[in-house]
C-alpha positions in Angstrom: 0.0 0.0 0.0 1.1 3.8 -0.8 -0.4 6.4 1.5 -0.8 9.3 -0.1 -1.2 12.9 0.5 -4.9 13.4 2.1 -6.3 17.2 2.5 -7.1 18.5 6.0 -6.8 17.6 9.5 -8.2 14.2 9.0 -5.9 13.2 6.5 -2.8 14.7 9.2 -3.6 12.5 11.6 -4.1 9.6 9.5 -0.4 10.1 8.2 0.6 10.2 12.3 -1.1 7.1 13.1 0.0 5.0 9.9 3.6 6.2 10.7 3.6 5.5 14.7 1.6 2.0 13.7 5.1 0.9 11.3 3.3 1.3 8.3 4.7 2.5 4.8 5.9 6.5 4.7 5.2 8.9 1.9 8.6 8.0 0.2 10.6 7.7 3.5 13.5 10.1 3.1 17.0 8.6 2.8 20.6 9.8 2.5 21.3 11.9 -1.1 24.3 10.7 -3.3 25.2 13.8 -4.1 24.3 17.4 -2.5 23.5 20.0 -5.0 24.4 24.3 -4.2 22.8 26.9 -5.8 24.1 30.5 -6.6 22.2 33.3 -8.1 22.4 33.8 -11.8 22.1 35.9 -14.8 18.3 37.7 -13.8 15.9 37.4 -16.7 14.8 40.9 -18.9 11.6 40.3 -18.1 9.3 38.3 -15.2 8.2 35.3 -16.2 6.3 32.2 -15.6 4.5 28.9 -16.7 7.2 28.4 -19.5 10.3 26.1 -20.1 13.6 26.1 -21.6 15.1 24.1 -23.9 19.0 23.9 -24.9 20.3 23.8 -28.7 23.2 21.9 -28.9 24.4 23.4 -31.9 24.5 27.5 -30.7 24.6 26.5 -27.0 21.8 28.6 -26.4 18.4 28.1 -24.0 15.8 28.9 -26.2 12.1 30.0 -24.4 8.9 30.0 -26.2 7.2 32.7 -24.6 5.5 32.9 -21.2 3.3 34.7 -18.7 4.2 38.1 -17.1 3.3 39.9 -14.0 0.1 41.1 -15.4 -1.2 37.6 -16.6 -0.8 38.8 -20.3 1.0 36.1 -22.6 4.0 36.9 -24.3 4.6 34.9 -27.9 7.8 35.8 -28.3 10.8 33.5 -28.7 14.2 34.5 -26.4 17.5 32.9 -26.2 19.9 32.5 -23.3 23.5 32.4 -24.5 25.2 30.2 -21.7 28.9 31.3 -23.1 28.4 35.2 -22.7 25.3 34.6 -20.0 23.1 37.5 -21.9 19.4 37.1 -23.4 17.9 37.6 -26.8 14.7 38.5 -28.8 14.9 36.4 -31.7 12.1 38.7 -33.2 9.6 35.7 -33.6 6.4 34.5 -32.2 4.9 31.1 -31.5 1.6 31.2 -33.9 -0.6 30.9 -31.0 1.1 32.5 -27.6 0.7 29.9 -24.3 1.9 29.4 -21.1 1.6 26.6 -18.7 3.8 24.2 -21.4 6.9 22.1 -21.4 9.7 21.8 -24.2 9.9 18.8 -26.1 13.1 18.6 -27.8 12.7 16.0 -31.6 14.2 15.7 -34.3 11.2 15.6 -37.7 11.8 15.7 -41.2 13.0 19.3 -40.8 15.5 19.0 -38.3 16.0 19.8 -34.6 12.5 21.1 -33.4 11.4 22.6 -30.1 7.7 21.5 -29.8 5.0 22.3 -27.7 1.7 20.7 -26.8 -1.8 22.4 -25.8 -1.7 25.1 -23.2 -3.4 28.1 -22.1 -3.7 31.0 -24.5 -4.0 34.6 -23.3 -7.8 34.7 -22.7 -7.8 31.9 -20.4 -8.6 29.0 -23.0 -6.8 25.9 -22.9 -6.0 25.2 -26.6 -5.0 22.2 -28.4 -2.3 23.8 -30.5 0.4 21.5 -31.3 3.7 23.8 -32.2 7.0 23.7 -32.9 10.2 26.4 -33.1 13.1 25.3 -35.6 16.5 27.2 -33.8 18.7 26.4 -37.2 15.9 28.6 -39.1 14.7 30.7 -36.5 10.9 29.9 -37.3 7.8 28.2 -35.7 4.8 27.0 -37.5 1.3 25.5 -36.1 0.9 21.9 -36.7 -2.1 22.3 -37.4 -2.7 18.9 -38.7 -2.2 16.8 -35.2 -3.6 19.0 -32.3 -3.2 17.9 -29.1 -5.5 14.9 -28.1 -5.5 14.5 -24.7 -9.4 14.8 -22.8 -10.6 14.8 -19.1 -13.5 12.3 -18.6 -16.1 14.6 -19.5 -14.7 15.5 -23.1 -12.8 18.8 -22.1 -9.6 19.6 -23.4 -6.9 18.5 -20.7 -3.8 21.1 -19.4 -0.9 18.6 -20.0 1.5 21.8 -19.1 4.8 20.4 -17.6 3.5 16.9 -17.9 5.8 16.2 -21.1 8.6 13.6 -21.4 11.2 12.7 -24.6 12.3 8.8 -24.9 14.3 7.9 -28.0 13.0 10.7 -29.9 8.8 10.3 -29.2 7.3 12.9 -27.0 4.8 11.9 -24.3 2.1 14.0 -22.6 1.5 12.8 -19.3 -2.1 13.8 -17.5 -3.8 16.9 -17.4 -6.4 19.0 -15.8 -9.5 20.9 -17.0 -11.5 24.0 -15.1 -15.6 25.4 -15.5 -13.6 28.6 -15.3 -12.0 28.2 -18.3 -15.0 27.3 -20.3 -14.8 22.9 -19.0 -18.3 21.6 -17.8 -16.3 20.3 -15.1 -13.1 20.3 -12.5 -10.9 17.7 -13.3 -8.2 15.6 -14.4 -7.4 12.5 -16.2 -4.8 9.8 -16.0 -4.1 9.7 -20.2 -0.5 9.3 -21.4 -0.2 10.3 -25.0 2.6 9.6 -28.0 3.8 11.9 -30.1 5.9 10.5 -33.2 7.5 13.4 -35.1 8.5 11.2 -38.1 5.3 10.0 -38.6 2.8 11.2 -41.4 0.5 14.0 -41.4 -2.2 13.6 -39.3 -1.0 10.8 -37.7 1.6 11.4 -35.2 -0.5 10.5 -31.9 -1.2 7.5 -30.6 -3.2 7.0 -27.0 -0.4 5.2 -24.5 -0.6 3.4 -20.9 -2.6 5.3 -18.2 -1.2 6.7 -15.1 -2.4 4.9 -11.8 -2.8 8.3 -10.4 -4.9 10.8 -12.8 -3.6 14.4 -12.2 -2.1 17.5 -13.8 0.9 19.7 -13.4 3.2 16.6 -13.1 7.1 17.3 -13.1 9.0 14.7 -15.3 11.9 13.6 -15.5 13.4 10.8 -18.2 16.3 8.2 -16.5 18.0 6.1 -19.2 14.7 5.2 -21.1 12.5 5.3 -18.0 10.0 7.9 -17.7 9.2 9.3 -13.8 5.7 11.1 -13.3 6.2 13.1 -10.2 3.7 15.3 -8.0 1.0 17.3 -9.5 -2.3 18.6 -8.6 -5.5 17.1 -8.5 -8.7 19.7 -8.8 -11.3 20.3 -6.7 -13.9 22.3 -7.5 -10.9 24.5 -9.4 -8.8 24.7 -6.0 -5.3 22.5 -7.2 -3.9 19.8 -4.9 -0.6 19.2 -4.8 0.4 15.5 -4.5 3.0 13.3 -3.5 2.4 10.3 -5.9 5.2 9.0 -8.5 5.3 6.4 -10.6 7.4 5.0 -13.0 7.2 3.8 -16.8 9.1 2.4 -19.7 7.8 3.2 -23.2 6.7 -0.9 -24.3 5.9 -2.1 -20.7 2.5 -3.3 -20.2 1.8 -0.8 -16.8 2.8 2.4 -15.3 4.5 1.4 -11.8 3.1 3.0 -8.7 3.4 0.5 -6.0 7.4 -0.1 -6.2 8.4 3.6 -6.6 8.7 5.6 -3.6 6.4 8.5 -3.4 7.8 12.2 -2.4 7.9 12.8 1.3 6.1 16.2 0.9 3.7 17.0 -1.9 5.0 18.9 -4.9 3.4 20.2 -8.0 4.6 22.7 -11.0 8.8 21.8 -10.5 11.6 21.1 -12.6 13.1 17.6 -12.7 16.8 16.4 -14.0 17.7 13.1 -13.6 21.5 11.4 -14.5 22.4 8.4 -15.3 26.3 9.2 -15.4 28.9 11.9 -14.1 28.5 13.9 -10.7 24.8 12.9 -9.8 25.1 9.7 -11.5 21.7 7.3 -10.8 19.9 10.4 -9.0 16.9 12.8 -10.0 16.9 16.5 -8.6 13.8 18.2 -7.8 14.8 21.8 -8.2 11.7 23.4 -5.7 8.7 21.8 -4.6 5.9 24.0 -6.1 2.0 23.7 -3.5 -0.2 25.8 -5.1 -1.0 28.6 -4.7 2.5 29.0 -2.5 6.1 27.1 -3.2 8.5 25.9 -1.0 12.5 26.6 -1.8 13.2 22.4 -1.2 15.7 20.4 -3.2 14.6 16.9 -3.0 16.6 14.4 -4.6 15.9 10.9 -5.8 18.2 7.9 -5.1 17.1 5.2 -8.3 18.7 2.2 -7.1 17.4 2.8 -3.6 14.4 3.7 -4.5 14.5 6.8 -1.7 13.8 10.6 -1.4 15.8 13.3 0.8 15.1 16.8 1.0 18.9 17.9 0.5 18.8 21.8 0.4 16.9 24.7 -1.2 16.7 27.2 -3.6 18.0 30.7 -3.0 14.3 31.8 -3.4 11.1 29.6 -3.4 9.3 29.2 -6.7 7.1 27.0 -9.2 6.2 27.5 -12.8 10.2 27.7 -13.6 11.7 27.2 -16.7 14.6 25.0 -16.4 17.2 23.1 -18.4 20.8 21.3 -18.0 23.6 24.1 -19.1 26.1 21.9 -18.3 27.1 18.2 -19.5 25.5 15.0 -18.2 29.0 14.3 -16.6 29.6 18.1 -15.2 26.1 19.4 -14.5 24.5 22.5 -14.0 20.7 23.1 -13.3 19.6 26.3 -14.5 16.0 27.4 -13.2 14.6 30.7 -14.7 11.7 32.9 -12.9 8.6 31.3 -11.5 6.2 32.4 -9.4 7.2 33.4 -5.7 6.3 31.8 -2.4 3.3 34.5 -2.5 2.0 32.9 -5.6 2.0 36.3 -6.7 4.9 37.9 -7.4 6.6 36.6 -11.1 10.1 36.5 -10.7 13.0 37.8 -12.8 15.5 35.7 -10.9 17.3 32.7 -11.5 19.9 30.3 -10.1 22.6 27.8 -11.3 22.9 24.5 -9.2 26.0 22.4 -9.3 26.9 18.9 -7.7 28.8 19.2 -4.0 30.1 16.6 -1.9 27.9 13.6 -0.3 25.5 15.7 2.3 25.0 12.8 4.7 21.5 12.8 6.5 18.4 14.9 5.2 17.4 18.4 6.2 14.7 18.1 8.6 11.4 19.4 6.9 7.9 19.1 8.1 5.3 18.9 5.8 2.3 21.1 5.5 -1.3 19.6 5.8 -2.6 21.0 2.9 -3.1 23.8 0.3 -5.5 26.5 0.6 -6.3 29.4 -2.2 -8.4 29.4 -5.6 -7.9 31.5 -8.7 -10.0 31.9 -11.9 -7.8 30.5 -14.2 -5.0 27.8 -14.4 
């Protein structure tokens, strides 16, 4: 049995009993392979939030594909991050369709290396099922309009896969999804859908319904190990008020399941995060959680997953608490560096400007003692 995050007092002194009884934790923490410290880097030009990064090997550039600002506007427009001269650029073009609340999926199509993106919320409020993709060697992005995104909640509405997006050996894979009355859904929702995406496949063809998650929700951070995909934390919603959760579960593209019941949950809910996970170099066989979103708040926690123990430890924090950040791996998969851009604050409010760089330390030894909250509180409008 998993015990899982439960809302309210109820569920707090459920969790007591289960754990003074000697029964199964919420991902029991354990001792991190490798500690991970965190500077303050390059701020970005603008605030922003609900967006990713992605890195092009060939300019050694971040590229972001727009993202929210401080007034809740949308902003279509393409930047880069040059990691050698640490400065940002408007590359003067648009996504078709601006979005936030999305995750980078790097492929490679017929075209060349492509930066797609799936779905999304546009800047009235409407999640969208836009499927569309940036080209870095030509500096252009198209709509493809021919293979929206497919992904529904159980009553029919277009599902928010946002962050929920994985790569294995070149398919993309939305993961879950949520749906809200306020943005035009007949209900508040989620699913538990896993989607394929095939880049090289024809026209009007390139999704194909996958396994489903044991645990429907949205917001989920990934992260890819060797060719195993890890669905960690999310939101459920109720009655459009987001839960974060503690769930994770495993899954290799061509097994029969997703695996909840052998993978150790988080030992304090997360949702809306940024995940990297190594199988060689300096954090070799662990996954970083780079800040543990709750909505509407965020906690600053760096949790860290040890694979072959199958174990969680809070191991540090951020310099500043946030969730919605873009992030992506400036460094190598030997010599690491975890870049996380802007976000929102602890408030979940403020959009941030800031950002940090985290690189691997020495072996931290026991985790940093963290107590978990009982629950989230708060409701908003829109996703």
């Amino acid at each position: 049995m998993k015990l899982r995050f439960v809302r309210g007092g109820l569920g707090v002194l459920v969790v007591a009993a289960l754990l003074l009884a000697g029964g199964p934790a919420l991902g029991a923490p354990g001792k991190p392979l490798t500690s991970v410290t965190w500077k303050e880097a390059t701020p970005l030009p603008f605030p922003g939030t609900r967006f990713d990064g992605a890195v092009d090997p060939a300019t050694n550039r971040v590229y972001f594909l727009g993202f929210r600002l401080a007034d809740n506007s949308t902003d279509g427009s393409v930047w880069y991050y040059d990691i050698a001269t640490k400065t940002y650029t408007d590359t003067g073009v648009d996504m078709p369709v601006p979005i936030s609340n999305y995750s980078i999926a790097v492929l490679t199509d017929p075209k060349g290396l492509g930066f797609y993106i799936f779905g999304g919320r546009d800047n009235n409020g409407v999640i969208v099922t836009d499927v569309q993709v940036y080209y870095p060697a030509t500096n252009k992005a198209k709509d493809l309009t021919t293979d929206p995104w497919p992904g529904t909640t159980p009553s029919g509405c277009v599902s928010l896969p946002a962050m929920g997006v994985a790569v294995v050996k070149n398919k993309a894979y939305g993961l879950g999804g949520v749906a809200f009355t306020a943005n035009g859904c007949v209900a508040d929702e989620q699913t538990n859908q896993t989607w394929r995406f095939d880049p090289m496949a024809p026209d009007g063809s390139r999704w194909k319904k996958s396994k489903k998650l044991n645990v429907a929700r949205g917001y989920i951070t990934t992260a890819v190990f060797g060719t195993k995909i890890y669905a960690i934390g999310g939101d459920t919603n109720e009655l459009g008020t987001l839960i974060p959760q503690s769930a994770v579960e495993s899954w290799t593209p061509g097994d029969t399941s997703w695996n909840d019941a052998g993978v150790a949950d988080l030992p304090e809910p997360c949702d809306e995060s940024q995940a990297f996970a190594f199988t060689k170099g300096q954090l070799i066989n662990t996954i970083t959680l780079a800040g543990c979103g709750q909505w509407p708040a965020a906690l600053a926690d760096v949790l860290q997953y040890d694979v072959p123990g199958n174990s969680w430890s809070i191991i540090g924090a951020l310099n500043e608490a946030r969730r919605n950040q873009a992030g992506a791996n400036i460094g190598s998969p030997k010599k690491p560096k975890l870049f996380v851009l802007g976000g929102y604050a602890a408030d979940g409010a403020t959009t941030l400007a800031s950002t940090e760089i985290g690189k691997a330390g020495v072996s931290s030894g026991a985790p940093s003692p963290h107590t978990a909250p009982s629950g989230s509180s708060g409701n908003v409008s829109t996703n």
